[in-house]
C-alpha positions in Angstrom: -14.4 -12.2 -7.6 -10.8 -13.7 -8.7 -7.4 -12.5 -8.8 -6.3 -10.2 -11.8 -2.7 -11.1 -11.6 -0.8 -14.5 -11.7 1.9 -15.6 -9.6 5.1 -15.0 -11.6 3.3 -12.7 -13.6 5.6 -9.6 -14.1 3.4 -5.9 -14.6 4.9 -3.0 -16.4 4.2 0.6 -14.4 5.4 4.0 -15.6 8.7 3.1 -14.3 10.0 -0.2 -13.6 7.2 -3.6 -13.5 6.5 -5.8 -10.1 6.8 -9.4 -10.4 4.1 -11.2 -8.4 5.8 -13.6 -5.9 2.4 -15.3 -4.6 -1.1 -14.8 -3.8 -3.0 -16.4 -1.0 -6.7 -16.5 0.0 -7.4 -15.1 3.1 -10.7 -13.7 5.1 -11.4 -10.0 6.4 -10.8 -11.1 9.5 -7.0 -11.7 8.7 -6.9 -8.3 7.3 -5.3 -6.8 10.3 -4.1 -3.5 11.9 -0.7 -5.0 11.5 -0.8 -6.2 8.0 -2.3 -2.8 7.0 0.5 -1.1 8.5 2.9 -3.5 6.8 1.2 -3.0 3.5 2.0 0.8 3.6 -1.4 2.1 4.8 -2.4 3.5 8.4 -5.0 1.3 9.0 -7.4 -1.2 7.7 -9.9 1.2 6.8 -7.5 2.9 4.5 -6.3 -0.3 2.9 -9.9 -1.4 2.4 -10.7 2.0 0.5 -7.9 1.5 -2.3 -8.3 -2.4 -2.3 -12.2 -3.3 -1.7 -13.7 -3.9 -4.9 -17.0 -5.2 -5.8 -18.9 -7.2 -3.2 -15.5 -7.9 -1.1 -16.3 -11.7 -0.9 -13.6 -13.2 -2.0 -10.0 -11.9 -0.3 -6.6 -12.1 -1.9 -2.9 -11.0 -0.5 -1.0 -10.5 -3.3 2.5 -10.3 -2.5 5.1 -8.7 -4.9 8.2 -7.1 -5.6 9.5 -4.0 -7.6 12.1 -4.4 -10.6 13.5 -1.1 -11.1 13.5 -0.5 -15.2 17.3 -1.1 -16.7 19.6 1.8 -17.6 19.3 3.0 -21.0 15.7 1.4 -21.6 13.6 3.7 -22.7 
C-alpha cells in the first residue's frame, strides 16, 4: 500500500544496516527481466515471490546500500 522505509532511513540486519538511497514509484510493467536480474533474482517471477505483498497495486524500487557493521562493535 506505501513504502515501509524512508529515504535516508538507515536499517539494522544481523550484521551491518542498509541505508536507503531512494525510492521511486514504478508500474509492473517496468518490473523487467533485466531489472530482476540486476536486483539479484533469475527472473521476474522470482523477484515477484519475495517482494509481492498484498494486492500488488501500488509498486516501489527501493534502492539501497549495505554499511558493513564497525570493528569492535558488538
Amino acid at each position: 500500500m506505501r513504502p515501509h522505509v524512508r529515504a535516508g532511513g538507515r536499517y539494522r540486519f544481523e550484521e551491518g544496516e542498509i541505508e536507503v538511497d531512494s525510492i521511486v514509484p514504478i508500474t509492473l510493467e517496468q518490473i523487467t527481466p533485466r531489472l530482476a536480474r540486476e536486483c539479484g533474482f533469475a527472473g521476474v517471477s522470482d523477484l515477484l515471490k519475495v517482494a509481492k505483498h498484498g494486492p500488488g497495486e501500488n509498486v516501489y524500487l527501493v534502492e539501497f546500500h549495505y554499511i558493513a557493521p564497525k570493528s569492535g562493535r558488538r
